[in-house]
C-alpha positions as CSV (number, residue, x, y, z in Angstrom):
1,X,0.0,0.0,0.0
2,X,1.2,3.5,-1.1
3,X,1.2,6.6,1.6
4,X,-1.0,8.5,-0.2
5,X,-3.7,5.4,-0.3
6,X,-3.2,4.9,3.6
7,X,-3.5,8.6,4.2
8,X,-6.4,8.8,2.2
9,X,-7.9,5.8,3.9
10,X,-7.6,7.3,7.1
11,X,-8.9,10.6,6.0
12,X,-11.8,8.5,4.8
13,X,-12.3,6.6,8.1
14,X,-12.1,10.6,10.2
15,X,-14.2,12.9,7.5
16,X,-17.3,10.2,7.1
17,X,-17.7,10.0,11.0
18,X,-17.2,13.5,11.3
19,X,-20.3,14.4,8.4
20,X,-22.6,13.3,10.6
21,X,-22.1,14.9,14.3
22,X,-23.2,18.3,13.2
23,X,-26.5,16.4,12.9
24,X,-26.1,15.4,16.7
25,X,-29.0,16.1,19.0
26,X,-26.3,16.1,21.8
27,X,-22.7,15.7,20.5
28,X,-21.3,15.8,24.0
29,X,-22.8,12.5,25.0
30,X,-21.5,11.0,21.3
31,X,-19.8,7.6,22.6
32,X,-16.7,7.4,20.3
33,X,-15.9,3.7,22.1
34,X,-19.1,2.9,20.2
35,X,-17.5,4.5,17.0
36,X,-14.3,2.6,17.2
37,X,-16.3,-0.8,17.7
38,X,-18.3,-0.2,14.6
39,X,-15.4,0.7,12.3
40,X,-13.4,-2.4,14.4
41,X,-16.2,-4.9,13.9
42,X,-16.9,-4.0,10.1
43,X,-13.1,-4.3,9.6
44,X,-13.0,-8.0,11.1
45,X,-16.4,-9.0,9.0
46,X,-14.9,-7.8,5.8
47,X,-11.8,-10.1,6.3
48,X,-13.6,-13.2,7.7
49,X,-16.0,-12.9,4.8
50,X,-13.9,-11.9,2.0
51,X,-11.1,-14.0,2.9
52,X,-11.4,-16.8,5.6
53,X,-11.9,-19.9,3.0
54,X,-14.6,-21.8,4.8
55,X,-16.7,-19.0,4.7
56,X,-16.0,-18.2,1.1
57,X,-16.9,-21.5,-0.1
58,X,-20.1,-21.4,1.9
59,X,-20.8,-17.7,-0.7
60,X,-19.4,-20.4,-3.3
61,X,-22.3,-23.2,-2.9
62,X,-24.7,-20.2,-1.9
63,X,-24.1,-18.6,-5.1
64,X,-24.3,-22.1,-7.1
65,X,-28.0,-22.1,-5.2
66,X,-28.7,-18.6,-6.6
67,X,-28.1,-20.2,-9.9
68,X,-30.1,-22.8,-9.3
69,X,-33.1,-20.7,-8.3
70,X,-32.5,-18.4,-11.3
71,X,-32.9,-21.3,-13.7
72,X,-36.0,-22.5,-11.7
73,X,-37.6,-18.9,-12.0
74,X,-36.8,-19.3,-15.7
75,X,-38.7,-22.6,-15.8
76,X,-42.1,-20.8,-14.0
77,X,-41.3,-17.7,-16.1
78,X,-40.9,-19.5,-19.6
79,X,-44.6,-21.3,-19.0
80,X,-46.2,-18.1,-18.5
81,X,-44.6,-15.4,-20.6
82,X,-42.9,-17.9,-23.1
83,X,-39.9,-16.5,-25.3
84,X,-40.1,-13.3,-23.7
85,X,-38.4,-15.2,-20.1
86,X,-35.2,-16.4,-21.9
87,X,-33.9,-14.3,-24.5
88,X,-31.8,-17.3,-25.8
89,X,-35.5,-19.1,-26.8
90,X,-36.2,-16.1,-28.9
91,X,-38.1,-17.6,-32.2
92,X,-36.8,-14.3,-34.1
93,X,-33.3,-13.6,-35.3
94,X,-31.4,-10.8,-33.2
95,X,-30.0,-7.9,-34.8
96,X,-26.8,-8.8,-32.5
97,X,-26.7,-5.0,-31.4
98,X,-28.8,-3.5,-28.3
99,X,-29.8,-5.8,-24.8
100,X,-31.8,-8.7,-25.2
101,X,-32.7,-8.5,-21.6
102,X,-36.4,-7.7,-20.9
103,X,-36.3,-6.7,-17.4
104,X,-39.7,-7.4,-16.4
105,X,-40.1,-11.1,-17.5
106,X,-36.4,-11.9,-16.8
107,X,-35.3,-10.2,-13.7
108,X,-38.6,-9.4,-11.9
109,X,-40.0,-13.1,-11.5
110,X,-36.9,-14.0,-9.4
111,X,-38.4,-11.8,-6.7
112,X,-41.8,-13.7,-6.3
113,X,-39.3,-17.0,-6.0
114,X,-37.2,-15.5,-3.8
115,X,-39.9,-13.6,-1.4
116,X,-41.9,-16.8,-1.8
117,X,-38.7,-19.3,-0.4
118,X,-37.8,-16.7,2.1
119,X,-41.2,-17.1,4.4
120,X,-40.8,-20.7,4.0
121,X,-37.7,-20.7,5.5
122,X,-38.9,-18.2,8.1
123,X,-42.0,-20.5,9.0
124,X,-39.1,-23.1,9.2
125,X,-37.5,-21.2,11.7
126,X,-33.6,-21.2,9.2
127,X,-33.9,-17.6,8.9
128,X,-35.2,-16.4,12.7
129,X,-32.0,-18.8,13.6
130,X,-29.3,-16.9,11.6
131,X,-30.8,-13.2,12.7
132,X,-30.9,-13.7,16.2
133,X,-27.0,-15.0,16.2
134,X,-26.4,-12.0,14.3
135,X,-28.2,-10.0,16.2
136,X,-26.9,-10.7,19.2
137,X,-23.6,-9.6,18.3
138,X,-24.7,-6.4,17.9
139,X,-26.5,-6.1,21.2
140,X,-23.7,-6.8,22.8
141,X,-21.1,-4.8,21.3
142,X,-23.5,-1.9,20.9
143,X,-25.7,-1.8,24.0
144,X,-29.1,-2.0,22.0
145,X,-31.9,-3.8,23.4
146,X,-33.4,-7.3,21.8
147,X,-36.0,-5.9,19.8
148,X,-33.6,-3.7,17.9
149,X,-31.1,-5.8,17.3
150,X,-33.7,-8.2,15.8
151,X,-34.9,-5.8,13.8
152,X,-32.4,-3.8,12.4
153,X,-30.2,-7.1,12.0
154,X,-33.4,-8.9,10.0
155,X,-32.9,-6.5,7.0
156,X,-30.0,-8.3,6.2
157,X,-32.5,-10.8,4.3
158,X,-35.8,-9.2,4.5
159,X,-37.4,-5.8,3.3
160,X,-37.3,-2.4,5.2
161,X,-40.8,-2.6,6.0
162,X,-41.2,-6.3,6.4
163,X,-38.3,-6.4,9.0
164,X,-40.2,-4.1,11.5
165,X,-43.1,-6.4,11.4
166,X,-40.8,-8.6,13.6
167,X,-40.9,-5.9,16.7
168,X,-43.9,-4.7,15.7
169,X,-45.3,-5.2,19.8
170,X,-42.5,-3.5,20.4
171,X,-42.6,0.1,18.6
172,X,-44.8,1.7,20.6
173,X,-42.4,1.6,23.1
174,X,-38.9,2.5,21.4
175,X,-36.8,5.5,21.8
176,X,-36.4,7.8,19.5
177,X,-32.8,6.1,18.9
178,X,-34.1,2.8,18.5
179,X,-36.5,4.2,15.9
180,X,-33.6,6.0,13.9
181,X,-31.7,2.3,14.5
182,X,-34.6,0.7,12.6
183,X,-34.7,3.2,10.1
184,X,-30.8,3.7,9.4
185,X,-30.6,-0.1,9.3
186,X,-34.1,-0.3,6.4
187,X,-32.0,2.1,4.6
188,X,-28.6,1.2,4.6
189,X,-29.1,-2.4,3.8
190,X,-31.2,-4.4,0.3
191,X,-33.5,-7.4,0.8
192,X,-32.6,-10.8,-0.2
193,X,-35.4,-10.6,-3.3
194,X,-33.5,-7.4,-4.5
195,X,-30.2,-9.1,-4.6
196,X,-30.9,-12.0,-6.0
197,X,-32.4,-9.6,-8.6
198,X,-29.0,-7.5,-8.8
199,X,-27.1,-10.1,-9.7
200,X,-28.9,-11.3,-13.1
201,X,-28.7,-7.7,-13.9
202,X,-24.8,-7.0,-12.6
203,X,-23.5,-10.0,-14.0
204,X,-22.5,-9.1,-17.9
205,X,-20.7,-6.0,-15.5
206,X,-18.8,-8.3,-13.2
207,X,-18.0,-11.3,-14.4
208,X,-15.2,-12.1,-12.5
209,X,-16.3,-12.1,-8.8
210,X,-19.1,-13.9,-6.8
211,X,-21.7,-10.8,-6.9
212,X,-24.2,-12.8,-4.4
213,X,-21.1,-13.1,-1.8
214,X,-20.2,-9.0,-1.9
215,X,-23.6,-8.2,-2.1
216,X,-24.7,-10.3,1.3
217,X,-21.8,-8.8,3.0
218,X,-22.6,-5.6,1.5
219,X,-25.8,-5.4,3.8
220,X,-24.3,-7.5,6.8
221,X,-21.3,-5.0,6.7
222,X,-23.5,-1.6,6.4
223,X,-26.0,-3.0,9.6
224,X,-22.6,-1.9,12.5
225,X,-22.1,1.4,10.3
226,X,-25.9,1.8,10.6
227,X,-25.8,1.8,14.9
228,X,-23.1,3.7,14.9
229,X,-24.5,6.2,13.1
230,X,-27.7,6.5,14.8
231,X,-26.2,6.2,18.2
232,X,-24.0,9.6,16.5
233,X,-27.3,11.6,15.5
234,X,-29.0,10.9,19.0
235,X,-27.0,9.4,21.7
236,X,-29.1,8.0,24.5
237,X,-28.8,4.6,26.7
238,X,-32.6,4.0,26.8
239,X,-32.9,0.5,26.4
240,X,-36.4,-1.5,24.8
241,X,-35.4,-5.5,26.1
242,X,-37.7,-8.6,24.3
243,X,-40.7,-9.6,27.2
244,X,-39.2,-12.6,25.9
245,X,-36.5,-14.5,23.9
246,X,-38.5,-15.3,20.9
247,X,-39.3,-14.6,17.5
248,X,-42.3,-13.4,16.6
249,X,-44.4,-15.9,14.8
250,X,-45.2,-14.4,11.4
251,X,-46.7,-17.5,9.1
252,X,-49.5,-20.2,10.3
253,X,-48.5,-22.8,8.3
254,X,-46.1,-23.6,5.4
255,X,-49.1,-22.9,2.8
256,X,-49.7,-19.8,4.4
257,X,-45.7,-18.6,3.8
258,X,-45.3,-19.6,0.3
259,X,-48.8,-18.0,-0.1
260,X,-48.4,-14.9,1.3
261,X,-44.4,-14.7,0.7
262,X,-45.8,-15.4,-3.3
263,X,-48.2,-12.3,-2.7
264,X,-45.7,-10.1,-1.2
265,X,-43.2,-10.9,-4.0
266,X,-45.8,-9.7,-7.0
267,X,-46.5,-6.2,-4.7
268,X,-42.7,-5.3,-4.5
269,X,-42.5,-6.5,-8.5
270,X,-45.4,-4.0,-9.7
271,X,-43.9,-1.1,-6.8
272,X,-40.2,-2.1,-8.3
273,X,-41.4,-2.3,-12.3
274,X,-43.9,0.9,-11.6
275,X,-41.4,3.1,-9.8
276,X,-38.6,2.5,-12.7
277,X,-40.6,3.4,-15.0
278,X,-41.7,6.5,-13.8
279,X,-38.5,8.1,-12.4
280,X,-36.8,7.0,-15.6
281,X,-39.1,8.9,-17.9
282,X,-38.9,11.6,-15.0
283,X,-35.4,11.5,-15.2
284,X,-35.0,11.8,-18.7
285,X,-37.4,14.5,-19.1
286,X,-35.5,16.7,-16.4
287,X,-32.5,16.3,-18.2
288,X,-33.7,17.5,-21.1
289,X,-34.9,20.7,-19.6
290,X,-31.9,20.8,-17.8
291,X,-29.8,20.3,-21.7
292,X,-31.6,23.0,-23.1
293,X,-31.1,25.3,-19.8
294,X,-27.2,24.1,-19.7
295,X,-27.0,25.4,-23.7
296,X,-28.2,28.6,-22.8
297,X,-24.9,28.8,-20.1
298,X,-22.5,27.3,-21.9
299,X,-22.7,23.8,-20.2
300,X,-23.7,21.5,-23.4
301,X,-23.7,18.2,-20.9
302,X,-25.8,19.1,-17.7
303,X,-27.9,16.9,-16.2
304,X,-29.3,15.5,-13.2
305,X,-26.4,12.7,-13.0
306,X,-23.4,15.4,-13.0
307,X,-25.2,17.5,-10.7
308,X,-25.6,15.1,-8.4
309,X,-21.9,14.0,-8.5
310,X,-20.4,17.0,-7.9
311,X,-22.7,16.9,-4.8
312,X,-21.7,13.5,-3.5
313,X,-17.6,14.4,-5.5
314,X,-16.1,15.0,-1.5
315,X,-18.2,11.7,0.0
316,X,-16.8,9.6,-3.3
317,X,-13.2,10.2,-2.4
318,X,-13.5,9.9,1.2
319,X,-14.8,6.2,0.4
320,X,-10.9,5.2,-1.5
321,X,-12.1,6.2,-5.2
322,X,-9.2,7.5,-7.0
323,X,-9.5,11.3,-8.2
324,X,-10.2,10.7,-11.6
325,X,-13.1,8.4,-11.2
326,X,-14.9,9.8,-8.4
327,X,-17.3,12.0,-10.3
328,X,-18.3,8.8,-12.6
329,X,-18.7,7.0,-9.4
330,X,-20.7,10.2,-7.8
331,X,-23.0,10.1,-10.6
332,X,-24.0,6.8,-9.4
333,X,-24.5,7.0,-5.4
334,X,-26.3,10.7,-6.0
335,X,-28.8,8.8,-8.9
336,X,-29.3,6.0,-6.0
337,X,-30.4,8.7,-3.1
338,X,-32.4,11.0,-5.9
339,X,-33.9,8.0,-7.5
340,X,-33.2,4.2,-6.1
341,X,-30.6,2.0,-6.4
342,X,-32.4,0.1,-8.9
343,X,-31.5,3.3,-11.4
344,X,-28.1,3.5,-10.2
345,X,-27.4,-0.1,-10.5
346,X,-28.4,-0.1,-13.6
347,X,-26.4,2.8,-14.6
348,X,-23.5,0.9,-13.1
349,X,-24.4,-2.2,-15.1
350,X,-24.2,-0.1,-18.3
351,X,-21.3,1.9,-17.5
352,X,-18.7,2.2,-20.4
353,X,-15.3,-0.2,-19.8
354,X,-12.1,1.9,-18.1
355,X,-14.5,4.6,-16.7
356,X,-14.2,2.6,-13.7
357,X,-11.8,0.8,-12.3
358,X,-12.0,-2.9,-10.9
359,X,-11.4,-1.9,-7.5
360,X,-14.0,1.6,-7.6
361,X,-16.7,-0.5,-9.2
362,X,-16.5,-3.0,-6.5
363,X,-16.6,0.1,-4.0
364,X,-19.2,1.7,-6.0
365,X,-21.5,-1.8,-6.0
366,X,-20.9,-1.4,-2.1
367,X,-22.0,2.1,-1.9
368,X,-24.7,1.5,-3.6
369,X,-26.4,-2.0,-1.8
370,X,-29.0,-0.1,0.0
371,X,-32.6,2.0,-0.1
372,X,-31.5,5.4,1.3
373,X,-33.5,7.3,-1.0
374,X,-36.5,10.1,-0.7
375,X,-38.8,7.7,-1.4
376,X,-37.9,4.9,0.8
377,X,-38.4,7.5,3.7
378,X,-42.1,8.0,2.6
379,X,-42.0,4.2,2.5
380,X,-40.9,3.7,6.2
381,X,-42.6,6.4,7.4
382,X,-46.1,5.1,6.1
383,X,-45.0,1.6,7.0
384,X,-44.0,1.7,10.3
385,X,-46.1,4.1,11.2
386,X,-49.1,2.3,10.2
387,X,-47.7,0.0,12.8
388,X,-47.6,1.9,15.6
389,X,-49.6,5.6,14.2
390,X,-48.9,7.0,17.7
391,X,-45.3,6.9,16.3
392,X,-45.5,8.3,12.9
393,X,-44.5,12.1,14.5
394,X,-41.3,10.6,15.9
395,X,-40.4,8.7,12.8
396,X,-41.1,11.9,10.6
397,X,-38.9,13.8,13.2
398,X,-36.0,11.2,12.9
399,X,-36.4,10.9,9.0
400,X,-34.2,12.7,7.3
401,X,-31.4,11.6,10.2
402,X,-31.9,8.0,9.1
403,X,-31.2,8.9,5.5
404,X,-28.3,10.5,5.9
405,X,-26.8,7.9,8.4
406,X,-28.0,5.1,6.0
407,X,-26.7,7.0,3.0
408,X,-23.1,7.1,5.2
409,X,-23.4,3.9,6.2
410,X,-23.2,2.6,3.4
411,X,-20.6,4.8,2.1
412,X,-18.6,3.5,5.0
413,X,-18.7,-0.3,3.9
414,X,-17.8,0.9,0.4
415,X,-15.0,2.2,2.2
416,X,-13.5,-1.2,4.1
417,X,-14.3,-3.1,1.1
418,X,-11.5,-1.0,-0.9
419,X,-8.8,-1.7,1.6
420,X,-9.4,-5.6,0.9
């Protein structure tokens, strides 16, 4: 390692902790052992996933499972939309130029699967299992209580708002902390439909690496960097414990998950297929106002992207990005807050060869494994607070704290992935 990477590592490690205390309810009480834990225990995970070979292999037969289930999907998907599943099927000749991809019969059925296999293993008790060990990591290390570190810790695999269904008993009786906690986490992590989603769609883009392995660790990394962020914004010891030790029961019957788990799949297929479509044309027609403004001041190639990066130019380089790629990468994580990371990753996956290097893509794909956006906080806000409505004031008040700290959070983990 050069001095100038080390320096700027720990430049990056000082100026992303130091973003968020001016948004500090009380930044005398800020607990920087908590701090050092975080950036200690995200350190250690990065290593024992990335490079401890037991656990690698485990990413290696996980991600020969993803490819199983992606070739199952393609069997449900091929009966109902024919041709239009498998572009390889196609009765007509291709052209050879353009993507033969059709994104909503190819990459949006694998969410149904996925959310459909994910309650069964839930009502099978393999998923409450994993979270709680996770989870309890956290507690300790962090002080939290069980409810929170069962909830923040479940959006590792499930959705933002599915995750607080977990603690949902237990909401009306959080702190304000523990509500930024839940929120930071929804935010700073992707579900386990959405990845398996990300990777059909990555994979022409990173052919070379185990995209299921990064992205898992992606949003088991971000979950510390989450806490610590929250416990940053509003330090407080206040406490919410389980009346119990277990998990909430969720499904009735194996039926009942694959039912529901089927049903919940289609929802977040027409939200993910309706919402791309919409902030893509929205996109697009705002920067073409913003071409024709730019022509009138000399600027022939604004647009919402560069704007944007130029914004997030500083947070890029704190994360390890060399100098002359961290607008490109900018682009990328401001398109992901503006819009989703659904955009952005698909910006990514498109991205032009040497814009990026290796090592900044990989950082980038960190960076950008998570739902801090404007709309997800209308989406946890109503969620959650139809919950627990006596809450919905807090979570509004704590809002715009959890997207920050989610948005850092995750700019954090893009961070100790680059030094590995």
């Amino acid at each position: 390692m050069s001095t100038t990477f080390i320096l700027q590592i720990i430049i990056g490690f000082v100026g992303l902790v130091c973003i968020a205390i001016p948004f500090s309810q009380n930044r005398a009480s800020i607990n920087y052992r908590h701090i050092l834990a975080a950036i200690i225990l995200q350190l250690v995970l990065a290593f024992a996933l990335l490079k401890i070979p037991f656990i690698v292999q485990i990413f290696a037969y996980l991600s020969e499972g993803v490819t199983a289930l992606q070739a199952a999907t393609q069997e449900g998907a091929q009966f109902v939309f024919g041709y239009l599943s498998n572009s390889s099927t196609s009765p007509f000749e291709t052209s050879g130029t353009g993507n033969a991809m059709i994104f909503a019969f190819q990459i949006l059925p694998l969410i149904i699967v996925i959310s459909s296999l994910s309650a069964l293993l839930w009502f099978w008790n393999v998923l409450p299992l994993i979270i709680r060990a996770i989870s309890k990591i956290f507690e300790k290390l962090f002080n939290i209580g069980g409810p929170i570190g069962l909830g923040a810790t479940a959006n590792i695999i499930m959705g933002q708002v599915e995750a607080p269904l977990l603690v949902r008993p237990y909401l009306s009786k959080m702190s304000e902390k523990e509500l930024l906690i839940l929120m930071t986490a929804g935010m700073s992590t992707v579900s386990g439909s959405i990845m398996i989603a990300l990777v059909s769609m990555l994979a022409p883009q990173f052919p070379d690496i185990n995209l299921i392995q990064h992205l898992v660790s992606a949003s088991i990394l971000s979950i510390p960097a989450a806490i610590m962020y929250a416990n940053i914004m509003i330090p407080s010891s206040e406490v919410t414990n389980f009346d119990g030790n277990s998990v909430p029961k969720v499904y009735d019957s194996s039926m009942d998950a694959i039912t529901r788990g089927t049903r919940d799949g289609l929802d977040i297929c027409l939200n993910v297929g309706a919402i791309l479509i919409a902030f893509i044309a929205l996109v697009s027609l705002l920067n073409s106002l913003l071409g024709i403004f730019g022509s009138w001041i000399g600027i022939s190639d604004l647009s919402l992207q560069l704007i944007l990066g130029f914004i997030f130019f500083p947070i890029v380089w704190l994360m390890g990005v060399p100098l002359s790629e961290t607008l490109a990468s900018a682009e990328l994580l401001g398109l992901k807050t503006a819009l989703n990371e659904f955009v952005a990753y698909g910006a990514l996956a498109n991205i032009e060869p040497g814009v990026l290097s290796d090592r900044s893509k990989l950082i980038t794909l960190y960076a950008l494994c998570g739902f801090a956006n404007f709309s997800s906080v209308g989406i946890l806000v109503s969620g959650i607070g139809a919950m627990a409505p006596e809450r919905k004031n807090d979570l509004i008040k704590v809002s715009i704290k959890a997207l920050i700290g989610a948005t850092l959070a995750s700019c954090m983990t893009g961070l100790v992935i680059g030094i590995f």
